[in-house]
C-alpha positions as CSV (number, residue, x, y, z in Angstrom):
1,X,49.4,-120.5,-68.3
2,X,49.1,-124.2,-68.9
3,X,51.5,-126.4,-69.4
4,X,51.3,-126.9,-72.7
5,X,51.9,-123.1,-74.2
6,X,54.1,-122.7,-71.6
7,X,56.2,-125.2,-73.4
8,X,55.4,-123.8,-76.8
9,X,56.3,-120.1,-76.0
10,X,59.8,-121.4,-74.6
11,X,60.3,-123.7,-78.0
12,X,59.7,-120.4,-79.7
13,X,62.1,-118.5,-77.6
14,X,65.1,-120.8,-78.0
15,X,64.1,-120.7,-82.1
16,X,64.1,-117.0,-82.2
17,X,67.3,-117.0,-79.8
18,X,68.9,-119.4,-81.9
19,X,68.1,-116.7,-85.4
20,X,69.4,-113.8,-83.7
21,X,72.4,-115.8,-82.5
22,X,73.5,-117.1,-86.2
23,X,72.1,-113.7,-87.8
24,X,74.6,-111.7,-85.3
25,X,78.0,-114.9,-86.4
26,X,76.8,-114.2,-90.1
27,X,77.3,-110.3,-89.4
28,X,80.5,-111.1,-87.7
29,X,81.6,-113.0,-89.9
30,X,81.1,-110.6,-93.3
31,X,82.8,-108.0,-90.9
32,X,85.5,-110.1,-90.7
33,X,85.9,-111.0,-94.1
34,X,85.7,-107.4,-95.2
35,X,88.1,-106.6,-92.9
36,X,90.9,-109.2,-94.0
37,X,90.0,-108.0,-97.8
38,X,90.5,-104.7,-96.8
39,X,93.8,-105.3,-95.4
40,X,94.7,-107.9,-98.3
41,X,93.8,-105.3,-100.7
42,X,96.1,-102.6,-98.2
43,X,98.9,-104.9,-98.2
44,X,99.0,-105.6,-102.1
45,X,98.6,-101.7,-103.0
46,X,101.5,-101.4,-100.0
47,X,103.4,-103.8,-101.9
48,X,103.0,-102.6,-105.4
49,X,104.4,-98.9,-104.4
50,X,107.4,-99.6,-103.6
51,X,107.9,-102.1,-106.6
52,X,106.8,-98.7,-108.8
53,X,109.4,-96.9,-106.7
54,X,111.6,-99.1,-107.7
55,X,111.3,-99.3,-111.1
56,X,111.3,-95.3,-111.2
57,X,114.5,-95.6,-109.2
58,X,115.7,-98.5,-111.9
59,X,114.7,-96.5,-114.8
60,X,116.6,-92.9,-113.6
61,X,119.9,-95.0,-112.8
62,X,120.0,-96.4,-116.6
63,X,119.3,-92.8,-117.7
64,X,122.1,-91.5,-115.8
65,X,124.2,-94.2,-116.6
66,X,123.5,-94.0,-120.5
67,X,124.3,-90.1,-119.8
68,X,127.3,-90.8,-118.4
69,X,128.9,-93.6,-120.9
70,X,128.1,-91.2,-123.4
71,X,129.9,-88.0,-122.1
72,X,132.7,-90.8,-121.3
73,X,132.6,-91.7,-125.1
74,X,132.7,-88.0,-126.2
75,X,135.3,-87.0,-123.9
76,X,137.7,-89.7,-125.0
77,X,137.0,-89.0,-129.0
78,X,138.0,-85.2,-127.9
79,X,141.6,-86.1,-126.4
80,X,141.9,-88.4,-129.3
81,X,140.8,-85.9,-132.2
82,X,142.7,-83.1,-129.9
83,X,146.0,-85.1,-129.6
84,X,146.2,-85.1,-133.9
85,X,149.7,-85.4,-135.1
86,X,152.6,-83.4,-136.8
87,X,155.0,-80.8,-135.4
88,X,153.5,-78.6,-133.0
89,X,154.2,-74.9,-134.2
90,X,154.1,-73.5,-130.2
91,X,150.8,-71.4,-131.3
92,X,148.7,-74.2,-130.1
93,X,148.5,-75.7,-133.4
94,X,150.4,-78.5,-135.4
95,X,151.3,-78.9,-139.0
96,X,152.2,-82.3,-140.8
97,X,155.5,-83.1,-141.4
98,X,156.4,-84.2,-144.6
99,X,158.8,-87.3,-145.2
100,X,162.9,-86.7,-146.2
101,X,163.2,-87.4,-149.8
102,X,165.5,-89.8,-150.9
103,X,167.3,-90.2,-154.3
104,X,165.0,-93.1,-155.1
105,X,161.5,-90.6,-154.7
106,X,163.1,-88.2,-157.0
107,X,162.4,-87.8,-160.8
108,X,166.1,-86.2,-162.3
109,X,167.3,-84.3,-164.8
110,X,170.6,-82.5,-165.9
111,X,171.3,-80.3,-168.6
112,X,175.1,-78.1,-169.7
113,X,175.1,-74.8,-168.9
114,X,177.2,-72.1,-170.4
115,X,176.8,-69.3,-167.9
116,X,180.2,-69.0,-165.1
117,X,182.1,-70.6,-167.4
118,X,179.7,-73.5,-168.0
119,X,178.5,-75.4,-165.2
120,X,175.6,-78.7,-165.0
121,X,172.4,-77.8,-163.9
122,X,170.3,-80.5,-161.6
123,X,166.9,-80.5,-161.4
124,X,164.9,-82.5,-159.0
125,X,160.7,-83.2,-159.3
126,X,158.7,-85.9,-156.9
127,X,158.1,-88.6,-158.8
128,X,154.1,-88.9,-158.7
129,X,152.0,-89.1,-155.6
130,X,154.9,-88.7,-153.7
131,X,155.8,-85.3,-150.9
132,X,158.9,-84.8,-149.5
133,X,161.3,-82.5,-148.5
134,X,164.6,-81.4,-149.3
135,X,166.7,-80.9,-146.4
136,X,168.1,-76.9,-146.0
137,X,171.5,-78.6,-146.6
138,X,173.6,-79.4,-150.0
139,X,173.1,-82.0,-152.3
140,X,175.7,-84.5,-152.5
141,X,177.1,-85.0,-155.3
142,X,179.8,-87.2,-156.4
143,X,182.4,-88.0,-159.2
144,X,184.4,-90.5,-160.4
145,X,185.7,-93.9,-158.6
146,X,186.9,-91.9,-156.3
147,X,184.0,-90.4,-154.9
148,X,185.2,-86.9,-155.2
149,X,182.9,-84.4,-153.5
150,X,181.8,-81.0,-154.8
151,X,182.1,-78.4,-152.3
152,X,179.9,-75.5,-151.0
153,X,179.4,-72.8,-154.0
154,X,177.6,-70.4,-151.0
155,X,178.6,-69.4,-148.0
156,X,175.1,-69.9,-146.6
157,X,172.3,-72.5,-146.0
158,X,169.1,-72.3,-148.3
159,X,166.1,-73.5,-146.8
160,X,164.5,-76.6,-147.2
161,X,162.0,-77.3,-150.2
162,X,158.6,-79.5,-150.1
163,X,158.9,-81.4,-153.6
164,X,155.1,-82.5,-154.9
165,X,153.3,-82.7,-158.1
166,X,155.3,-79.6,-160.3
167,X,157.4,-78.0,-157.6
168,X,160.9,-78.5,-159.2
169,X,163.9,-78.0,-157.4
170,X,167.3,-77.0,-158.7
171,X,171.5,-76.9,-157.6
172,X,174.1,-76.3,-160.2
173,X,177.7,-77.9,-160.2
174,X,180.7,-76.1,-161.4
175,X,182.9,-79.6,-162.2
176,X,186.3,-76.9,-162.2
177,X,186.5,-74.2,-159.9
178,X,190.5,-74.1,-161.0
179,X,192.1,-72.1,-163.6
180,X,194.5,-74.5,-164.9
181,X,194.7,-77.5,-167.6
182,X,194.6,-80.7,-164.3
183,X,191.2,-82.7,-164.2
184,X,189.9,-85.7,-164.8
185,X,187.9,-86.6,-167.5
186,X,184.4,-88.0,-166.5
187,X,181.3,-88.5,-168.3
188,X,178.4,-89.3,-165.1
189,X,178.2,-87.7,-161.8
190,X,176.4,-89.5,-158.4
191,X,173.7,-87.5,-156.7
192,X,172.1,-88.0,-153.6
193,X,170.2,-86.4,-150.9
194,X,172.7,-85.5,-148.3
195,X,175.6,-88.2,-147.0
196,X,173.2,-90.8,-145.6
197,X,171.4,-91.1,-148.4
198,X,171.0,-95.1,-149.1
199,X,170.3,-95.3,-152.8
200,X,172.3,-92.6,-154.8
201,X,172.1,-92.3,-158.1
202,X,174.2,-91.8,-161.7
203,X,173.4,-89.4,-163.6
204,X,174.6,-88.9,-167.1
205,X,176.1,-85.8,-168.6
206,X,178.4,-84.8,-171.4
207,X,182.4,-85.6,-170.8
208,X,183.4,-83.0,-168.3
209,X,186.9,-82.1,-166.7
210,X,186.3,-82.3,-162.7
211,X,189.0,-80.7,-160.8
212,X,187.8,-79.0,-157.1
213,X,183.8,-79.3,-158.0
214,X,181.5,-77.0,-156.1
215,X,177.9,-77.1,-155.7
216,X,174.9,-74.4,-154.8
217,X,171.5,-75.1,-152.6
218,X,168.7,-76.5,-153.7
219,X,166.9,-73.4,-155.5
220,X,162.7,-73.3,-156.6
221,X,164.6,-71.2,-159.7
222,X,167.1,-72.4,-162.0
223,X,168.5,-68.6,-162.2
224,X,169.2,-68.6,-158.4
225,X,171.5,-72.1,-158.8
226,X,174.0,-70.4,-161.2
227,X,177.8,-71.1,-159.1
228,X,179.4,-68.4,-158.9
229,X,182.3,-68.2,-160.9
């Protein structure tokens, strides 16, 4: 081989080396690059699981949570609803109680009877949108400066009356339970429901003779609230 192609083949040698070198870095190199995107693309679906699993996790906590605040909400409007008012019967139920009447929440009326010897008959009506209740007990009922007091006309207690819209109750008041000619001579009587009644009132009647008055229970019939004589 002369000198000259011998120098020509190894020029070619190095060029050809030299191809195959940069053709085997440009290999490496896409390798490499795949492999890095690869692993980017690895890492960011890594990283976007658990971000999901979180927000699963975030959204199940608010559901249980709303769940809860709302069985919290319910329970207390059950105690509260449950609790209610009025006087509990012992049957698990209650029943409202109605207010004492007073003399002032009252609507009265009196009229001369001639039964027993002639007595005054008292009738008592709520005045409207008013309920109340008249205490089992006696009226009291006054006369005079003197606040003479009409006695019990029965030996026993009535019961107590609920007075609203036409329920009327009714006592009668024998101003003389004595035979003879003593008395004084009067022409109102005060009424009131029972001693710690605040606002009493006058009622007017015909001139009577009071001498040892006596009164009956509050009645829901005017026939039952005749004194005896």
């Amino acid at each position: 081989m002369s000198g000259n192609r011998r120098k020509a083949f190894l020029v070619s040698a190095v060029l050809v080396g030299g191809a195959l070198l940069m053709t085997a870095c440009q290999d490496t190199d896409k390798a490499a690059d795949t492999g890095a995107s690869q692993g980017s693309s690895s890492a960011s679906g890594d990283a976007a699981t658990p971000s999901g699993s979180s927000a699963a996790g975030s959204g199940k906590g608010t559901g249980k949570d709303s769940g809860a605040a709302g069985k919290g909400s319910g329970a207390t409007g059950g105690t509260e609803d449950g609790a209610g008012s009025g006087a509990d019967t012992g049957n698990g139920k209650r029943e409202p109680v109605g207010q004492s009447c007073g003399a002032n929440d009252i609507s009265w009326n009196t009229r001369s009877e001639t039964q027993a010897g002639g007595y005054i008959l008292i009738s008592a009506k709520a005045k409207p949108g008013i309920t109340c209740v008249l205490p089992a007990a006696l009226p009291t009922v006054a006369f005079g400066s003197d606040g003479t007091e009409a006695g019990p006309a029965e030996q026993a207690v009535g019961e107590q009356i609920t007075l609203s819209g036409n329920t009327t109750a009714y006592a009668g008041v024998s101003t003389k339970s004595t035979n003879g000619d003593g008395g004084k001579e009067l022409d109102s009587i005060i009424v009131a429901v029972g001693d710690d009644d605040p606002e009493p009132v006058s009622l007017k009647v015909g001139t009577i003779t009071v001498d040892k008055p006596v009164v009956t229970n509050w009645h829901t019939s005017a026939t039952d609230a005749v004194p005896a004589g």
